[in-house]
C-alpha positions as CSV (number, residue, x, y, z in Angstrom):
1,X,100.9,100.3,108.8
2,X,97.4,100.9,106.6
3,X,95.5,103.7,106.2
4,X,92.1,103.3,106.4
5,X,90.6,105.9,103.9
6,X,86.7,106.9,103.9
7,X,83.8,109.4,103.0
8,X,82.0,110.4,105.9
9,X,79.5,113.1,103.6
10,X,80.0,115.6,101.2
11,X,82.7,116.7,100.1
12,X,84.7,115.7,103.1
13,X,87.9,112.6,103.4
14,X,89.0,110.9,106.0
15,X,92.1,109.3,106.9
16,X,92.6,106.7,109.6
17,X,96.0,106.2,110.6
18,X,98.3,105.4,113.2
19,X,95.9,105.7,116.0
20,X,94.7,110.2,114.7
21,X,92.0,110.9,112.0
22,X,93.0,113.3,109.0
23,X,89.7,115.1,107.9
24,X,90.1,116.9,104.5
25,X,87.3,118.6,103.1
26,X,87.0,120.9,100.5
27,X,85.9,124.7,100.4
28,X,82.6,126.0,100.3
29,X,82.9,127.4,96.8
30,X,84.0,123.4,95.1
31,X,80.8,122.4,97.6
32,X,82.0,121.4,100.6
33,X,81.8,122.6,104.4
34,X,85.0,124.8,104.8
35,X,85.9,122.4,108.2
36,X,89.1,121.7,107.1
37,X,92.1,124.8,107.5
38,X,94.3,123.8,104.9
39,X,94.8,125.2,102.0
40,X,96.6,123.5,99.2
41,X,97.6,124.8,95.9
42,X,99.3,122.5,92.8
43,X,101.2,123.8,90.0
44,X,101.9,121.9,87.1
45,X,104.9,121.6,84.6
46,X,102.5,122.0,81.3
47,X,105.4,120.0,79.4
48,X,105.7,117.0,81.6
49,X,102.0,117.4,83.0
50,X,103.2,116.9,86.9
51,X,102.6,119.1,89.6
52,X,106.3,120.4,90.0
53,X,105.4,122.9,92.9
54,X,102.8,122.3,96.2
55,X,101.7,125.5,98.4
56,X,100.7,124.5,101.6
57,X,98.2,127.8,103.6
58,X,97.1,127.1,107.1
59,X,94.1,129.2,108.3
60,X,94.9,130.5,111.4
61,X,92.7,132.3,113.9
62,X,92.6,135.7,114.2
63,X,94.2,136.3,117.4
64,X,96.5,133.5,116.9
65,X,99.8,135.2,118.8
66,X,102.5,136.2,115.8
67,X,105.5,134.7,117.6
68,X,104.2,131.4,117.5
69,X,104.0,131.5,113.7
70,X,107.2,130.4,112.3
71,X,106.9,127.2,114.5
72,X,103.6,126.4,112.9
73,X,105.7,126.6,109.9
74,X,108.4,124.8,111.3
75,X,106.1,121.8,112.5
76,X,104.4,122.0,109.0
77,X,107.6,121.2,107.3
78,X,108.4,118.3,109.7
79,X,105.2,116.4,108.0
80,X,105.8,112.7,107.7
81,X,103.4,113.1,104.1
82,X,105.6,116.0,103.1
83,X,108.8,114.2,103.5
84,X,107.4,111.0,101.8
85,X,106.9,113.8,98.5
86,X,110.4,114.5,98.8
87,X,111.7,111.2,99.1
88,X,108.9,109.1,97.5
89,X,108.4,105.3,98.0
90,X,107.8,102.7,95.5
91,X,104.3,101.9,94.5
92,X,102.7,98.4,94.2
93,X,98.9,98.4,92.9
94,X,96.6,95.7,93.6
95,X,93.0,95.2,93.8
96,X,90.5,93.2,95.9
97,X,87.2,91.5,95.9
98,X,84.3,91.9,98.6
């Protein structure tokens, strides 16, 4: 299946796939619009140079009931991208004319 990957404005990516629309953007402060929830922080093994850890922060709303939390979390850890990091497939680069 492809994923169709494109720059509506901004600072903002999208991601076409499977029939839903990923929209990433980035936060006000690194010049985006803030419209994407999701936070995520890298930290890197300085002797290797590779991100060794990923924190993942969803931005909730305010009155978003506490007992539904841990199955936010739950369904965040079922993510199809984050079990791809943990079991990572094989890479073939390419490139294309036109």
């Amino acid at each position: 299946m492809d994923m169709d990957i494109y720059f509506p404005g901004g600072k903002r990516v999208y991601a076409d796939y499977g029939g839903f629309t990923i929209e990433t953007d980035q936060p006000a402060r690194g010049g985006g619009d803030d419209s994407a929830p999701i936070t995520m922080r890298t930290h890197s093994d300085p002797a290797a140079g590779l991100i060794n850890k990923i924190d993942l922060e969803l931005e909730l709303p305010v009155d978003f009931p506490e007992k539904y939390r841990a199955a936010v979390i739950n369904a965040m850890n079922l993510c199809a991208v984050k079990k791809h990091v943990h079991q990572p497939p094989s890479f073939e680069i390419t490139t294309v004319t036109g």
